[in-house]
NUKE-775068 format. One record per residue (C-alpha): x, y, z; residue number from 1; residue in three letters. Coordinates in nm, 2 decimals. Layout:
REM residues N
u: X | v: Y | w: Z | seq: NUM | type: ala;
...
REM end
This chain:
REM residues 291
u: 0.00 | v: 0.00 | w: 0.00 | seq: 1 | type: unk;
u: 0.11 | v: 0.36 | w: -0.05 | seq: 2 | type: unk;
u: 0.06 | v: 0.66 | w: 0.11 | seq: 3 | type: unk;
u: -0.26 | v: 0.74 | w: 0.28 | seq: 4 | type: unk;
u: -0.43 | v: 1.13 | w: 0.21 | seq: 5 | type: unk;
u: -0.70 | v: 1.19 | w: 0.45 | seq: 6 | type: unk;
u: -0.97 | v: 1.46 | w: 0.45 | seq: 7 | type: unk;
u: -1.10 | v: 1.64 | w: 0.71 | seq: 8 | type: unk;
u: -1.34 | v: 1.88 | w: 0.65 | seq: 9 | type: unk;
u: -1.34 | v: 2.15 | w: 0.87 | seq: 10 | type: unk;
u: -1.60 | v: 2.13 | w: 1.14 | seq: 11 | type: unk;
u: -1.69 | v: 1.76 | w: 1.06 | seq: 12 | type: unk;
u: -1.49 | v: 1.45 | w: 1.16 | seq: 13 | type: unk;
u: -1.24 | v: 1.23 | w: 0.89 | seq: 14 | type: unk;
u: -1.49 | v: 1.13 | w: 0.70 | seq: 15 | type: unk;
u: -1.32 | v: 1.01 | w: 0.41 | seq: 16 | type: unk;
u: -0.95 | v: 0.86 | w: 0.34 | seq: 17 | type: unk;
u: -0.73 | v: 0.73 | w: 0.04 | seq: 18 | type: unk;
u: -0.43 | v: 0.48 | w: -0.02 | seq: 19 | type: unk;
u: -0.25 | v: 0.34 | w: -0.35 | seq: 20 | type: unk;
u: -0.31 | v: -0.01 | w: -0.40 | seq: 21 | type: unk;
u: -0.09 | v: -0.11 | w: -0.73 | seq: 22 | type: unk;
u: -0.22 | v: 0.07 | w: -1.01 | seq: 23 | type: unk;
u: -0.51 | v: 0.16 | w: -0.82 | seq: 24 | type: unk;
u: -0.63 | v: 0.47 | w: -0.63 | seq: 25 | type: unk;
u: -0.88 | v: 0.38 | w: -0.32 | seq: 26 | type: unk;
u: -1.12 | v: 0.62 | w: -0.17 | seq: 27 | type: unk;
u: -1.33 | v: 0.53 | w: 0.13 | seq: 28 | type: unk;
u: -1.61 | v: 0.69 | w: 0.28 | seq: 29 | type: unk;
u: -1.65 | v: 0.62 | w: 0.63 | seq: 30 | type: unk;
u: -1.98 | v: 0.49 | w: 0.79 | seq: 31 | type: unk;
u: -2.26 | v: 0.75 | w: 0.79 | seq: 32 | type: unk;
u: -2.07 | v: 1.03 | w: 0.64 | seq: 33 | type: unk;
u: -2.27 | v: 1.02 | w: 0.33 | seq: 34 | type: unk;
u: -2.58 | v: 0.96 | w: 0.56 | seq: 35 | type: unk;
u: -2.52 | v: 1.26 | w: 0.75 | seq: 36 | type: unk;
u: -2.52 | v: 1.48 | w: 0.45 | seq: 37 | type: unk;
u: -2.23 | v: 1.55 | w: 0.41 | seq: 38 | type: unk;
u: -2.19 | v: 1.94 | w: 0.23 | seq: 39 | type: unk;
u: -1.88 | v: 1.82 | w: 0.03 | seq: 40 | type: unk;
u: -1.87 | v: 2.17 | w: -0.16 | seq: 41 | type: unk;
u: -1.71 | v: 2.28 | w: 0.17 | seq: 42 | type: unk;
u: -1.46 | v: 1.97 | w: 0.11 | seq: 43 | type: unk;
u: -1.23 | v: 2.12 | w: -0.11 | seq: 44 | type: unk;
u: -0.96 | v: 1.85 | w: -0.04 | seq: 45 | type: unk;
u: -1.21 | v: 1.61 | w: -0.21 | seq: 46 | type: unk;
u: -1.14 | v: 1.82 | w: -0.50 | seq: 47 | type: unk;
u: -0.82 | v: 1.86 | w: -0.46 | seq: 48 | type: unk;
u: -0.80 | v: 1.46 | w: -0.45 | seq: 49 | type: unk;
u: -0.92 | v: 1.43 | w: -0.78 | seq: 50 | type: unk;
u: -0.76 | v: 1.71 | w: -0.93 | seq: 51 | type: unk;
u: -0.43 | v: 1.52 | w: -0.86 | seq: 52 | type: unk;
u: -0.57 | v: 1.18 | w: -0.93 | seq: 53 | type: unk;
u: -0.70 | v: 1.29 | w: -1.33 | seq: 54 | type: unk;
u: -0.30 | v: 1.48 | w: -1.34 | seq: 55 | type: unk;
u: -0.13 | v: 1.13 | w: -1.17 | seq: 56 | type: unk;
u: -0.06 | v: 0.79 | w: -1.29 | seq: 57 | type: unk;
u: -0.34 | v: 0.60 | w: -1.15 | seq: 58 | type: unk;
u: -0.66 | v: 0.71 | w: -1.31 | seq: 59 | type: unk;
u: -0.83 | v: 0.40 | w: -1.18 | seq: 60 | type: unk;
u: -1.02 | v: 0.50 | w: -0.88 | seq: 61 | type: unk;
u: -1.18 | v: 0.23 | w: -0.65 | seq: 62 | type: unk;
u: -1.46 | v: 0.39 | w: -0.43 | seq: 63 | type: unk;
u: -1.55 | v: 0.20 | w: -0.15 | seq: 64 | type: unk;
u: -1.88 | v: 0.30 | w: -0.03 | seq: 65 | type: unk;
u: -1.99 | v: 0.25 | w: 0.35 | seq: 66 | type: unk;
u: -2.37 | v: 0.18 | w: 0.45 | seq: 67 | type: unk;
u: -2.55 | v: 0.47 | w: 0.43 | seq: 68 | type: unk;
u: -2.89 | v: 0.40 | w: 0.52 | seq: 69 | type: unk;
u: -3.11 | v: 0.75 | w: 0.53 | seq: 70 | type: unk;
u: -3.24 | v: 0.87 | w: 0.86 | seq: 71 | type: unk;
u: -3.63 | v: 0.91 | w: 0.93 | seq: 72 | type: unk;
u: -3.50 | v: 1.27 | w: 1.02 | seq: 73 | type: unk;
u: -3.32 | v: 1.35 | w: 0.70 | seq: 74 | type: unk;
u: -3.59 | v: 1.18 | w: 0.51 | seq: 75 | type: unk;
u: -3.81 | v: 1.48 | w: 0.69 | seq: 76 | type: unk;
u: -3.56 | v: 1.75 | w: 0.61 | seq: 77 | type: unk;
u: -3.60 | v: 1.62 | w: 0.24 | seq: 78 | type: unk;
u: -3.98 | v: 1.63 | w: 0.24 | seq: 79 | type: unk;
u: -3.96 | v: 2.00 | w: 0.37 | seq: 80 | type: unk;
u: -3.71 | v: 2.05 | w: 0.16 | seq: 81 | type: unk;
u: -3.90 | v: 1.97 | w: -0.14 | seq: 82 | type: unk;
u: -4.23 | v: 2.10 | w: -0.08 | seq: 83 | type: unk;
u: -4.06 | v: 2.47 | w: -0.01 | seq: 84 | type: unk;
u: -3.93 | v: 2.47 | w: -0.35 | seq: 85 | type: unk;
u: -4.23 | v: 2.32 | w: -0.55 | seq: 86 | type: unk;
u: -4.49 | v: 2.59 | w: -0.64 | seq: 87 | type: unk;
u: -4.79 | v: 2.42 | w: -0.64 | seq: 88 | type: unk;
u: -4.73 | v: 2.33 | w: -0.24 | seq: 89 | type: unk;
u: -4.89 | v: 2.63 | w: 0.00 | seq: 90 | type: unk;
u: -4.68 | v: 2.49 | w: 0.30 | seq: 91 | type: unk;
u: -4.32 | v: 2.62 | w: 0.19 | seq: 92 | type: unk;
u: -4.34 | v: 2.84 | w: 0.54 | seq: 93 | type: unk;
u: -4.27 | v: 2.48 | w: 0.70 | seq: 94 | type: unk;
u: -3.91 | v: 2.52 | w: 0.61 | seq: 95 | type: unk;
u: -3.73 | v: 2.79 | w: 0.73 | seq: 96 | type: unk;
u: -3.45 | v: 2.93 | w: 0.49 | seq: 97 | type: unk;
u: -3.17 | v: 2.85 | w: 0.66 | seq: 98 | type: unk;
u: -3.29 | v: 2.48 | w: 0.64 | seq: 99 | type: unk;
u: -3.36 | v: 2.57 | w: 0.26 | seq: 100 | type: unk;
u: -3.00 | v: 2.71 | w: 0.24 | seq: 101 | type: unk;
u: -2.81 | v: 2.39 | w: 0.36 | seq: 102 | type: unk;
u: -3.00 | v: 2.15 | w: 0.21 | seq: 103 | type: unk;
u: -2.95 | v: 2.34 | w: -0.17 | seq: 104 | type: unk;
u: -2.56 | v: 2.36 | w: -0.11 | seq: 105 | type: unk;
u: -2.59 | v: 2.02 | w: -0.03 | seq: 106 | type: unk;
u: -2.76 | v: 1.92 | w: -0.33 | seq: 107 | type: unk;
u: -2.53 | v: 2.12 | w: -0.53 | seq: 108 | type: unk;
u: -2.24 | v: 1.97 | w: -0.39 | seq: 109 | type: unk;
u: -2.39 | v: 1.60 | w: -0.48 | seq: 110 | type: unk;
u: -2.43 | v: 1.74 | w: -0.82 | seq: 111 | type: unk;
u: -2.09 | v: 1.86 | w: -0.87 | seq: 112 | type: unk;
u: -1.97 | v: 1.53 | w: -0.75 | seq: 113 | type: unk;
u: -2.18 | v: 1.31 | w: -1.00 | seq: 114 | type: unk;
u: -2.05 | v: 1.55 | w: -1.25 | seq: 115 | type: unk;
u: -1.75 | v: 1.51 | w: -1.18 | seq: 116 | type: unk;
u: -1.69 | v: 1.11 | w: -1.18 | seq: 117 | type: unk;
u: -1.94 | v: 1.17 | w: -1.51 | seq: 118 | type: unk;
u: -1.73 | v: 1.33 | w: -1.69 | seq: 119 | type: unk;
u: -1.38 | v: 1.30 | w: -1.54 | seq: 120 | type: unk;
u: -1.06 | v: 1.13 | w: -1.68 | seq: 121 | type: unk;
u: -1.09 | v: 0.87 | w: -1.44 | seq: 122 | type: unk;
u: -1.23 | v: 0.51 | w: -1.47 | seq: 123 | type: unk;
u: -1.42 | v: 0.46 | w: -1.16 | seq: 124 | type: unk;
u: -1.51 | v: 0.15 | w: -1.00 | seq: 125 | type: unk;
u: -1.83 | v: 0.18 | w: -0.72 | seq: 126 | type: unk;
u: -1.75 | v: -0.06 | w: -0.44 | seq: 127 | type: unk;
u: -2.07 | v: -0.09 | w: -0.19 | seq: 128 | type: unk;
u: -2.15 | v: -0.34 | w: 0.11 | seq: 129 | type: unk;
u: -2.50 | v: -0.28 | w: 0.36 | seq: 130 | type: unk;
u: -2.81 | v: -0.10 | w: 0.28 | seq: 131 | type: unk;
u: -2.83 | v: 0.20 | w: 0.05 | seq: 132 | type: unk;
u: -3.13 | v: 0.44 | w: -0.01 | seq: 133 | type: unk;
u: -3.26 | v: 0.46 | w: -0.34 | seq: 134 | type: unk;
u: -3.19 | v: 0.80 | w: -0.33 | seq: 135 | type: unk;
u: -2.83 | v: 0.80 | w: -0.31 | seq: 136 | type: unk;
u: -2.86 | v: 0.52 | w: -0.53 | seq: 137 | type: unk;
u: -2.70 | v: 0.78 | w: -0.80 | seq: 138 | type: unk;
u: -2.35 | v: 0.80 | w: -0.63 | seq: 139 | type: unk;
u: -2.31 | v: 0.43 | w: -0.71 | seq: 140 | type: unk;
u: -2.47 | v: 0.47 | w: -1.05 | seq: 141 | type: unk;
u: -2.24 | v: 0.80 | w: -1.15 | seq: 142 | type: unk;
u: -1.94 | v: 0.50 | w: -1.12 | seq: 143 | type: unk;
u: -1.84 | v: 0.37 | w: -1.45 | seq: 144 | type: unk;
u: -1.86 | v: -0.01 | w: -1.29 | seq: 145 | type: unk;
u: -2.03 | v: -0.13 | w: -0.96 | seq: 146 | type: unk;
u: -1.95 | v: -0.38 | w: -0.69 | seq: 147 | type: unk;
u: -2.22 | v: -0.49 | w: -0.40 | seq: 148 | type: unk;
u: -2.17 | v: -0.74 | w: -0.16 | seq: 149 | type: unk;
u: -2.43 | v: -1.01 | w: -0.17 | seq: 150 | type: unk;
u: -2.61 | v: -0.88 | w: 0.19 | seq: 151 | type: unk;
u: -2.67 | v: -0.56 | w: 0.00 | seq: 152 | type: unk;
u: -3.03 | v: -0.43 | w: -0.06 | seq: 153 | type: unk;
u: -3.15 | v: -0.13 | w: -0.21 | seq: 154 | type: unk;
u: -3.44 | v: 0.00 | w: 0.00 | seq: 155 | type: unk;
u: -3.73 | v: 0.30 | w: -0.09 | seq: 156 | type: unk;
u: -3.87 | v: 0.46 | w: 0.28 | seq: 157 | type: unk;
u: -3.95 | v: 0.79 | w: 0.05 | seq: 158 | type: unk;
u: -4.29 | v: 0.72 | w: -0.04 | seq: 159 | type: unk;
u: -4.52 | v: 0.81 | w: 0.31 | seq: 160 | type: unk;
u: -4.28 | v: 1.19 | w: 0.30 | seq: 161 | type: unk;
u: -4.33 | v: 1.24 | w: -0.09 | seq: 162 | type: unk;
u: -3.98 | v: 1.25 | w: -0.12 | seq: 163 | type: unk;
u: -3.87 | v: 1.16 | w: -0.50 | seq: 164 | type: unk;
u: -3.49 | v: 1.00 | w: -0.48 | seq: 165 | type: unk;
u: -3.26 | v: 1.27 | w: -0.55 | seq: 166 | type: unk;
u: -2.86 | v: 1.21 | w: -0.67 | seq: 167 | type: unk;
u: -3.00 | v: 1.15 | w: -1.05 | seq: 168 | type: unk;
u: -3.13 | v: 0.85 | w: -0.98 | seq: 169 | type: unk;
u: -3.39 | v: 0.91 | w: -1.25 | seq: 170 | type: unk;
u: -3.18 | v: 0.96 | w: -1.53 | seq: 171 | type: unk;
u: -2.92 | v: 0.69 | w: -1.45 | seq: 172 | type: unk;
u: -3.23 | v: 0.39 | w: -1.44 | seq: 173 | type: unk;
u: -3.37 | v: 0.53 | w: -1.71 | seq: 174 | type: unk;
u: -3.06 | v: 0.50 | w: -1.94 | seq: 175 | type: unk;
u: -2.95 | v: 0.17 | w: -1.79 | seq: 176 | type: unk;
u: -3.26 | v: -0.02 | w: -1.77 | seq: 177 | type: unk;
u: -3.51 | v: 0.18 | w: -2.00 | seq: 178 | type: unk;
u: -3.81 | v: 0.40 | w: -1.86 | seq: 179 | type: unk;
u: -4.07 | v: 0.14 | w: -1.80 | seq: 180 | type: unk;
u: -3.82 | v: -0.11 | w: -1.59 | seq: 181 | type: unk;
u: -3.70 | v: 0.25 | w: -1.40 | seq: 182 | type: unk;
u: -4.08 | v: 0.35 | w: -1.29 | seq: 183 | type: unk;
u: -4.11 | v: 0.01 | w: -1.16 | seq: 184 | type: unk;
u: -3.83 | v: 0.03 | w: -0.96 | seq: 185 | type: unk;
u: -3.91 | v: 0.44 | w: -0.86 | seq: 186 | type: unk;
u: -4.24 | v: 0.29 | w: -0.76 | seq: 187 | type: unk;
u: -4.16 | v: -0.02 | w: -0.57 | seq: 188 | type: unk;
u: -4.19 | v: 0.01 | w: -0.20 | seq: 189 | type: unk;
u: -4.08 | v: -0.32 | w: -0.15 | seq: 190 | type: unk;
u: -3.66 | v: -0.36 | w: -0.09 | seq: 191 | type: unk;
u: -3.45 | v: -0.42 | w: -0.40 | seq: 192 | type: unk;
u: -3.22 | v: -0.75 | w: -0.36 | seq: 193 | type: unk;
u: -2.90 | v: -0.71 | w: -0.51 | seq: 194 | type: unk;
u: -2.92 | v: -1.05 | w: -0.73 | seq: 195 | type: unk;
u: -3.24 | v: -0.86 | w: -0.87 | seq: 196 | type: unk;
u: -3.02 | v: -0.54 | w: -0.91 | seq: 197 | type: unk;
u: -2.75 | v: -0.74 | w: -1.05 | seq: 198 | type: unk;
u: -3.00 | v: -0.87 | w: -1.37 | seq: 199 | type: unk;
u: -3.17 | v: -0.53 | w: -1.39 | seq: 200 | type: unk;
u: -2.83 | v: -0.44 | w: -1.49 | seq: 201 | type: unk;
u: -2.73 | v: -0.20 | w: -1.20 | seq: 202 | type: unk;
u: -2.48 | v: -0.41 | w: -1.07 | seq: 203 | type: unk;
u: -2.18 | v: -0.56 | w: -1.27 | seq: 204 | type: unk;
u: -2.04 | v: -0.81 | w: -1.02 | seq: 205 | type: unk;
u: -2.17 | v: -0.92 | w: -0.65 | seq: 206 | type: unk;
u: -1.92 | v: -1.09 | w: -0.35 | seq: 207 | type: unk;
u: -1.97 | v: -1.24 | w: -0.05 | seq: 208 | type: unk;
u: -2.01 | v: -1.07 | w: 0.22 | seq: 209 | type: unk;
u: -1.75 | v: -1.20 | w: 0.46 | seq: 210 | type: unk;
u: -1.49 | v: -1.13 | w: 0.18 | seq: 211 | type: unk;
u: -1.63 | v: -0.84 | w: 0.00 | seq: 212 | type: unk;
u: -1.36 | v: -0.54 | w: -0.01 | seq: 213 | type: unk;
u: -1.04 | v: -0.77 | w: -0.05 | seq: 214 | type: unk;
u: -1.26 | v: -0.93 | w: -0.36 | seq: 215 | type: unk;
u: -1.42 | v: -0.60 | w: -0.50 | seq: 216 | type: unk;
u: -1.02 | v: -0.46 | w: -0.43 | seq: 217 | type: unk;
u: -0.92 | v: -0.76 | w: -0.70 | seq: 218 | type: unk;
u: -1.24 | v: -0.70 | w: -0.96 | seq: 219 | type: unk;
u: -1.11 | v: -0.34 | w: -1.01 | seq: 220 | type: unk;
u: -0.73 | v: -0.44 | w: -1.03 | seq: 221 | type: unk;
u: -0.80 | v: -0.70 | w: -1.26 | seq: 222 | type: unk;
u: -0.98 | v: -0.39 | w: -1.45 | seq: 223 | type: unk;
u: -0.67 | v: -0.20 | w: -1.44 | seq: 224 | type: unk;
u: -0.48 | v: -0.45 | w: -1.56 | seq: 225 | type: unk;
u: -0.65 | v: -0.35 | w: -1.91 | seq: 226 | type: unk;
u: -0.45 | v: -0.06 | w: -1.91 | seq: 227 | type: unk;
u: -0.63 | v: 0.31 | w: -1.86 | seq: 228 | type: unk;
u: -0.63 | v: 0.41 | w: -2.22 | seq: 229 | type: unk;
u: -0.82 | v: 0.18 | w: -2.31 | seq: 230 | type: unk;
u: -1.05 | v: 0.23 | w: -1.99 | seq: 231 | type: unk;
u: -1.13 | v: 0.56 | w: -2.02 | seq: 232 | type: unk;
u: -1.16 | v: 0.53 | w: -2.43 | seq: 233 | type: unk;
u: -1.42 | v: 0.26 | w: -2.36 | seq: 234 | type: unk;
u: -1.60 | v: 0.50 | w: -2.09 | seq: 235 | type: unk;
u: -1.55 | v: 0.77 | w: -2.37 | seq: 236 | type: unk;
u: -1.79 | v: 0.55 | w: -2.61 | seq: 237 | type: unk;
u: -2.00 | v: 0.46 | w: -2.32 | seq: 238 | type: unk;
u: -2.07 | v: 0.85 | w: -2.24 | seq: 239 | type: unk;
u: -2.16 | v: 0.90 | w: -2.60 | seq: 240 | type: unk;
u: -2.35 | v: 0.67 | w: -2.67 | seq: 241 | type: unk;
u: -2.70 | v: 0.83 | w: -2.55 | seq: 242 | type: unk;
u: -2.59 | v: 1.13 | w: -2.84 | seq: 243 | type: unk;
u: -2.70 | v: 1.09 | w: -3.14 | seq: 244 | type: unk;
u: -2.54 | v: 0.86 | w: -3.40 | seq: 245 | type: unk;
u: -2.31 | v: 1.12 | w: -3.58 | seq: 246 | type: unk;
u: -2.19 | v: 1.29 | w: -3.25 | seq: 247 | type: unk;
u: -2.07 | v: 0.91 | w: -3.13 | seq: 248 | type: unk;
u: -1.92 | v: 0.90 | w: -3.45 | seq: 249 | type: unk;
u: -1.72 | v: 1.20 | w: -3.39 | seq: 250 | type: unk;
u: -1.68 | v: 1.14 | w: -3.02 | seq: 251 | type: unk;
u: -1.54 | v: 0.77 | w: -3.13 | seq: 252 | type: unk;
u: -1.33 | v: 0.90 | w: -3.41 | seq: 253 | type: unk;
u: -1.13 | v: 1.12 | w: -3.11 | seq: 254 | type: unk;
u: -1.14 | v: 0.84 | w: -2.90 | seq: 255 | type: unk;
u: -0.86 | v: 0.71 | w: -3.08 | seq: 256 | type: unk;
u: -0.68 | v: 1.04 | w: -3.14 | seq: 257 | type: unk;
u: -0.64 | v: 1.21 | w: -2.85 | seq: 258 | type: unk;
u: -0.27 | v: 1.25 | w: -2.84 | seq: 259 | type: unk;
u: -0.06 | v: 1.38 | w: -3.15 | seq: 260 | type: unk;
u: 0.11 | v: 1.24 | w: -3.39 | seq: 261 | type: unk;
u: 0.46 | v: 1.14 | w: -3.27 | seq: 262 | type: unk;
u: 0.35 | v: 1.16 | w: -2.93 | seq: 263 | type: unk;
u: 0.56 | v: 0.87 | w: -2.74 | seq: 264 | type: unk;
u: 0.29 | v: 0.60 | w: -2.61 | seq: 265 | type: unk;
u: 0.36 | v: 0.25 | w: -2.42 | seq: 266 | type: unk;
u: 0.35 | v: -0.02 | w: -2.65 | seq: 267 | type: unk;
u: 0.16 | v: -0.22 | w: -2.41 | seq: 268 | type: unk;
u: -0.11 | v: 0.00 | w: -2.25 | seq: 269 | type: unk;
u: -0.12 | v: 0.33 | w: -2.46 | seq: 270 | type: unk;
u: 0.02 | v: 0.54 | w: -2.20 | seq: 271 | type: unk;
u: 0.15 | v: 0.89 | w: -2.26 | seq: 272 | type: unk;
u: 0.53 | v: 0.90 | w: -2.21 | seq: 273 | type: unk;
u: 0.57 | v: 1.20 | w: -2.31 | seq: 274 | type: unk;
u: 0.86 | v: 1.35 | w: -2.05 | seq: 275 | type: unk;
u: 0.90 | v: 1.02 | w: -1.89 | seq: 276 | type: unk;
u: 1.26 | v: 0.94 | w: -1.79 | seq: 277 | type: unk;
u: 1.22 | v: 0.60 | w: -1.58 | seq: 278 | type: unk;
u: 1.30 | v: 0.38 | w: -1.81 | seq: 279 | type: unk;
u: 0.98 | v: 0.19 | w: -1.75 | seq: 280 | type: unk;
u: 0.62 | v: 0.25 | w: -1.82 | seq: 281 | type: unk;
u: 0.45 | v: 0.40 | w: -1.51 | seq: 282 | type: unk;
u: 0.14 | v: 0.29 | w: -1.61 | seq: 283 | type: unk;
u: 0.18 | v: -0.13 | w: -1.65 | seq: 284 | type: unk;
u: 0.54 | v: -0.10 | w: -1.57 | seq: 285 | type: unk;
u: 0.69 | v: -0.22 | w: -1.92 | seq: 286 | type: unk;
u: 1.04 | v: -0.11 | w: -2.00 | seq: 287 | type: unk;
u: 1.08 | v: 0.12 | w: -2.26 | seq: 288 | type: unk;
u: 1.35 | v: -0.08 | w: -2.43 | seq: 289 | type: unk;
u: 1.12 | v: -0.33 | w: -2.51 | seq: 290 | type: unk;
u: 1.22 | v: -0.55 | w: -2.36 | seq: 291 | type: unk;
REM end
């Protein structure tokens, strides 16, 4: 393992930490962080973090998810939340605007981080073990591949508040399993099963339980093993491919000319050499003599 870089938001306690395992980059939310709604637009390490990360070597990031099952009394806040902002509710008094205020930042923030692993130059791997909300059901959907431990179960409690999930969730079932399979699923007030997540499509690969972050660990290095280039090309196409035909085109013509001509690329993996003095490819490790 390499170095660890912890966070620690300011007024909050660590809620989040990272380490180098190999090729690949692990971050790790600690248990209720997400749960507690956590403002991370104040967390500008997390930023920071992946600044570095998309600059760095190791563009395969492994997020490791801990059980974030949603409090009766956020579930409230979201419900008053909700029915401040919508016009056609007369009880937006029942939220006062300071509630208003932090619950809007924090929405923004979760925006800006499914944004961000959207549309990043990072191939990210969702690693989740417990019970997860449906309506932070987006963070593990925003990953490019997902991970859950056999004893996981998605659950809906949003339905007696009026509280629709939030975090995209939407738009991510809609474009994974179509929008008749995705209002099924909005509308189910029964608990989702994993295996049932896992043929909906949601899920790539499930683990047991007793074993589940050393074997989720070896899914994603067994990823990286691909080489990144031709990760993040393949997320490239992915992306694009809800645009129409001619903009994949284009977006899949790039895809494979990214880097100029003459630019000095591993033989192996595609990596970009370009000012690398090792002797080695930092990427999958290949000397450069080819040897």
């Amino acid at each position: 393992m390499g170095g660890v870089h912890t966070g620690r938001p300011a007024g909050d306690p660590r809620f989040w930490s990272t380490e180098v395992a190999g090729s690949v980059t692990i971050l790790r939310f600690n248990p209720g962080s997400i749960c507690a709604g956590i403002d991370l637009q104040r967390v500008a390490t997390l930023w920071e973090f992946f600044d570095e990360l998309v600059a760095g070597p190791h563009r395969v990031l492994h997020i490791s998810f801990a059980s974030s099952e949603l409090s009766h009394e956020t579930l409230v806040r979201l419900a008053e939340y909700f029915r401040s902002v919508s016009a056609d509710d007369d009880s937006a008094s029942a939220c006062d605007s300071r509630a208003r205020t932090e619950l809007a930042r924090e929405d923004i923030a979760m925006q800006r981080y499914i944004r961000y692993l959207r549309d990043s130059r990072l191939f990210v791997v969702g690693s989740y073990q417990g019970e997860i909300d449906i309506h932070f059901l987006g963070l593990l959907l925003a990953c490019d591949f997902r991970i859950a431990a056999e004893s996981t179960v998605i659950v809906n409690r949003g339905h007696p508040l009026g509280v629709s999930p939030a975090t995209a969730v939407p738009w991510f079932l809609v474009r994974t399993i179509g929008a008749s399979l995705a209002l099924d699923v909005l509308l189910e007030s029964d608990n989702l099963p994993v295996h049932r997540a896992h043929e909906l499509g949601l899920i790539h690969r499930i683990t047991k339980p007793n074993s589940h972050e050393p074997d989720a660990l070896a899914i994603t290095q067994a990823l990286a093993a691909k080489g990144t280039a031709h990760l993040l090309r393949l997320k490239r196409a992915m992306t694009a491919s809800s645009a129409p035909l001619e903009k994949y085109l284009q977006v899949e013509g790039a895809g494979f000319q990214d880097l100029p001509v003459g630019t000095p690329t591993c033989a192996r993996c595609g990596y970009n050499l370009t000012g690398n003095v090792s002797g080695s490819c930092p990427e999958c490790g290949r000397p450069l003599n080819g040897a």
